[in-house]
C-alpha positions as CSV (number, residue, x, y, z in Angstrom):
1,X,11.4,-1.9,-3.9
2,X,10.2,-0.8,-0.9
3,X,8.9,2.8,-0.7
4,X,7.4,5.1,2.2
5,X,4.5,7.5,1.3
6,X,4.6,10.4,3.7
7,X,1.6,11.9,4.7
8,X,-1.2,10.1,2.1
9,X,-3.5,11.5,4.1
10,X,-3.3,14.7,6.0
11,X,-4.9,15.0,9.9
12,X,-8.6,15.4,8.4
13,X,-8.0,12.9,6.3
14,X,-7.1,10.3,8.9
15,X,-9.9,11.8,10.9
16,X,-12.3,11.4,8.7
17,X,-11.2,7.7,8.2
18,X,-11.2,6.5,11.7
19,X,-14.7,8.1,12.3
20,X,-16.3,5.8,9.6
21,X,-14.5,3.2,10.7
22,X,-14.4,3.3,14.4
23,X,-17.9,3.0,14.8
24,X,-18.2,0.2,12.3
25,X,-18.8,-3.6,13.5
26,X,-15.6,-5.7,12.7
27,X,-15.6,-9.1,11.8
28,X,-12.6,-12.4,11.9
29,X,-9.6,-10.8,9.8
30,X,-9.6,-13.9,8.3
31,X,-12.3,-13.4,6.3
32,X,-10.6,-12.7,3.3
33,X,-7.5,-15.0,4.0
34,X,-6.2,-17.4,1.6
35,X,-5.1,-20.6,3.1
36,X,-1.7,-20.4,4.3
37,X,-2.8,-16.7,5.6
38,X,-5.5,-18.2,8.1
39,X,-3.2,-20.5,9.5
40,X,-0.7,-16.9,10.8
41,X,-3.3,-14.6,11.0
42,X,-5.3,-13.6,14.2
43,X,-7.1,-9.6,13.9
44,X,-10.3,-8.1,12.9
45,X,-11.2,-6.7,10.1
46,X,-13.9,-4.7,8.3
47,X,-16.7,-6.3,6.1
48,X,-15.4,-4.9,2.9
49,X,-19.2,-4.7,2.2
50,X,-19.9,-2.4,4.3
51,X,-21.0,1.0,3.8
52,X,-18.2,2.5,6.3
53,X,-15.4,0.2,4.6
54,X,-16.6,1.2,0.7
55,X,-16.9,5.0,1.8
56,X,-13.7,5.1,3.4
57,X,-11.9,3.2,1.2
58,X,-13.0,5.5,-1.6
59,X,-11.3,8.3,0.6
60,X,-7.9,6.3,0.2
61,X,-8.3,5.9,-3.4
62,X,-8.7,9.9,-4.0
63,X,-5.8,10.3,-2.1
64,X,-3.8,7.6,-4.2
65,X,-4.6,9.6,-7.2
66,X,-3.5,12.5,-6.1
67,X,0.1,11.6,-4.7
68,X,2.7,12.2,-7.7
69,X,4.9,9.9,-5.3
70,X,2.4,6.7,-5.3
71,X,1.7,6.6,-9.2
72,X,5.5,7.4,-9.8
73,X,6.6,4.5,-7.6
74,X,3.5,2.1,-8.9
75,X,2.9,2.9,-11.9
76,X,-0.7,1.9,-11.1
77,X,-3.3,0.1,-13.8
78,X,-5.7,-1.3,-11.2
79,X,-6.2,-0.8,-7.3
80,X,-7.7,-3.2,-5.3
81,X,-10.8,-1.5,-3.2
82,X,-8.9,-0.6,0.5
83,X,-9.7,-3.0,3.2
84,X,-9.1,-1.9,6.8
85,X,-7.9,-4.6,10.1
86,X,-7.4,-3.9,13.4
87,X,-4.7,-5.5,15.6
88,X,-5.1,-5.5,19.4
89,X,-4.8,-7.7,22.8
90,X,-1.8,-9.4,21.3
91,X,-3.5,-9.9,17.4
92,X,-0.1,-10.6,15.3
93,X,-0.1,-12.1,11.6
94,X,2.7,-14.4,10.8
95,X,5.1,-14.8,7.9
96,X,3.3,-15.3,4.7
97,X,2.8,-14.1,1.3
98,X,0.3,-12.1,-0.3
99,X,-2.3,-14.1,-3.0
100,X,-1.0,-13.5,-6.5
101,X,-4.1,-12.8,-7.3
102,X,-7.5,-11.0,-5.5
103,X,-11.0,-11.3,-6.3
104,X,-13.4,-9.3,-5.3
105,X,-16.1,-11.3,-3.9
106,X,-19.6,-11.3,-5.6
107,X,-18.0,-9.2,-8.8
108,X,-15.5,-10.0,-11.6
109,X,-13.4,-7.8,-10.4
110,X,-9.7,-8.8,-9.9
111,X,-6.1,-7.9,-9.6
112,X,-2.7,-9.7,-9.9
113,X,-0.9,-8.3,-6.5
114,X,2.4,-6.4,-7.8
115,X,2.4,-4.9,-4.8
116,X,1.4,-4.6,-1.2
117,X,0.6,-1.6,0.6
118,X,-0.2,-0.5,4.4
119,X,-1.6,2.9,5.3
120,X,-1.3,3.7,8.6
121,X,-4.2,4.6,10.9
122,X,-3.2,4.9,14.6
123,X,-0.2,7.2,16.4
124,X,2.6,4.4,16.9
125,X,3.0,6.1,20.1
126,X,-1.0,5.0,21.3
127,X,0.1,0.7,20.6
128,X,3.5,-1.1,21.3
129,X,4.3,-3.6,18.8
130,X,2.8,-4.4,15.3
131,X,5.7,-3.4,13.5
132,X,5.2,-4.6,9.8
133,X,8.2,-6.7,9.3
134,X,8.9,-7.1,5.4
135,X,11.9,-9.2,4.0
136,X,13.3,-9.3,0.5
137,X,16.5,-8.5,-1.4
138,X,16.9,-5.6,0.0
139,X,17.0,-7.2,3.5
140,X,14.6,-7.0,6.7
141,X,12.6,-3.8,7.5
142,X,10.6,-3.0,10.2
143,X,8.0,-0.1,9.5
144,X,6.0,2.0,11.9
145,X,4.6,4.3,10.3
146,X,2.6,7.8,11.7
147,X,-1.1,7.7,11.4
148,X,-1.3,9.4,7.0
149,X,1.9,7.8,6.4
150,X,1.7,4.5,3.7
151,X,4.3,1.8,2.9
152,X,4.5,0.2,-0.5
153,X,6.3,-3.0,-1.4
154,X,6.2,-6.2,-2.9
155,X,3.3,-8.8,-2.9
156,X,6.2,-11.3,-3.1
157,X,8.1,-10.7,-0.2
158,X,7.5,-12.6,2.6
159,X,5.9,-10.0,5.6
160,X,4.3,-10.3,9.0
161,X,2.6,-8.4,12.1
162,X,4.3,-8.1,15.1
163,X,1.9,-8.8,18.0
164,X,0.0,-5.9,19.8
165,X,0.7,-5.9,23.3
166,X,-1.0,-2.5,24.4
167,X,-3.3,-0.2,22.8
168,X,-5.0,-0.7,19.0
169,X,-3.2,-1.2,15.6
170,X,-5.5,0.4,12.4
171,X,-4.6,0.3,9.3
172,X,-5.8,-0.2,5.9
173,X,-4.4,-2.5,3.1
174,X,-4.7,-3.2,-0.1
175,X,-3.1,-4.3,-3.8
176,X,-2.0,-3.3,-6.0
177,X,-1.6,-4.4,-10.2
178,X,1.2,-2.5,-11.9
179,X,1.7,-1.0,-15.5
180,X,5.0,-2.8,-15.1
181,X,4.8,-6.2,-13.9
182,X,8.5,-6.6,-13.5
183,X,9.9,-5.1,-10.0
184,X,13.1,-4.4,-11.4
185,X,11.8,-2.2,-14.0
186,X,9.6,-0.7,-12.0
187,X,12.3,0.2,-9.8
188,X,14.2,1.8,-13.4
189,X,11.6,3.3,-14.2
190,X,10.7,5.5,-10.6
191,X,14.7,6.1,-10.1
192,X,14.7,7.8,-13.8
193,X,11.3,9.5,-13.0
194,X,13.2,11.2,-9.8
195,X,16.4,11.7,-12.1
196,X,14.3,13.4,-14.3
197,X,12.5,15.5,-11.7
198,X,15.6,17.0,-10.2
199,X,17.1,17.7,-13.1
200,X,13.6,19.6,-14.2
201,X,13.6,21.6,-11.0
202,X,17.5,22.7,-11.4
203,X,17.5,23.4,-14.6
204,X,13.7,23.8,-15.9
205,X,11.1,21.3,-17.9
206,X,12.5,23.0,-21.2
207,X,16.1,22.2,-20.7
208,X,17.7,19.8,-23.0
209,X,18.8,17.1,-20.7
210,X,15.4,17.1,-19.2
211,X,13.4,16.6,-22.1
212,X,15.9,13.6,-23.6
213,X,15.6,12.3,-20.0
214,X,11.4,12.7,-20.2
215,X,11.5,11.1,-23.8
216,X,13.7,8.3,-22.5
217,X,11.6,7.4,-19.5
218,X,8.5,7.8,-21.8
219,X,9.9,5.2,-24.2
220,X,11.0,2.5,-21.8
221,X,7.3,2.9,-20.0
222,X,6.0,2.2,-23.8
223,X,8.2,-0.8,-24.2
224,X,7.5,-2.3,-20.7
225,X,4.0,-1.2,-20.1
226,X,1.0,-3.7,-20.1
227,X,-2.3,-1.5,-20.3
């Protein structure tokens, strides 16, 4: 399931953001590459030490929590501390697939990857190129998102970069571990959470249909749920 996350963060949000980062020193993206990664992958990337990476990061994360749309479509349990890379002067990142599972280096901290996700940093209008090209059942898709807006999708799927031929590519990344390790749940799961949504707002939270609908999503997210 592949899912776009309008606006994440607003105009200040991104603002804020890109000052912390912007002035930050970037290191090799490959810094946190697993093996078949390093042998794509050609960008910078923040330390995700650093006092600019944790603080904005921490940014993203508050703005995870608060998008109804994000927890609806991830179902989150744990979220891997944002990272942030930088693609420019032709910087691209081949086909590969995501580490099943990330460690947080120097803690015990770690996630099984669910899901991958890309927030958007830079007007696609100020960099040609570095499309995110994802494929999976659902086909090829090519996202270019505006600066606020995230794209979720599967840690499985096999994704690349497009190479930046003018301007800067920022973005942050991250994973995510799932409630609902199954993909195809997941995806029941956020289709009945819209049904039952839309059927709230015609018909209000107290009508019949939407509380059986409510009851029923609650008690497949019981039965699937690892917590």
């Amino acid at each position: 399931m592949l899912i776009a996350i309008p606006d994440l963060l607003d105009a200040a949000g991104v603002a804020r953001v890109r000052g912390l980062i912007d002035a930050a020193d970037w290191i090799d993206g490959n810094a946190t590459s697993g093996h078949q990664s390093a042998l794509a992958k050609r960008n910078a990337q923040l330390p995700e030490e650093s006092a600019a990476a944790q603080e904005a990061g921490r940014i993203v994360l508050d703005a995870l929590a608060a998008s109804p749309l994000f927890v609806a479509a991830a179902l989150p349990l744990k979220v891997y501390l944002p990272l942030f890379n930088r693609y420019a002067g032709g910087d691209a990142f081949g086909a590969h697939v995501d580490s099943a599972i990330r460690i947080r280096r120097g803690s015990d901290f770690r996630v099984r990857s669910d899901l991958s996700a890309t927030l958007f940093l830079a007007d696609p209008a100020s960099y040609d190129g570095g499309e995110l090209v994802i494929e999976d059942s659902f086909g090829e898709q090519r996202v270019k998102l505006p600066a606020g807006h995230m794209v979720l999708y599967p840690a499985s799927s096999v994704h690349r970069v497009e190479p930046v031929t003018r301007g800067e590519r920022i973005a942050s990344f991250f994973w995510i571990q799932s409630m609902i390790r199954d993909d195809g749940a997941r995806r029941i799961l956020f289709e009945l959470d819209q049904a039952v949504q839309d059927v709230a707002a015609r018909l209000g939270q107290d009508d019949t249909a939407a509380v059986r609908l409510t009851g029923t999503y609650h008690n497949l997210l019981r039965r699937w749920a690892e917590v």
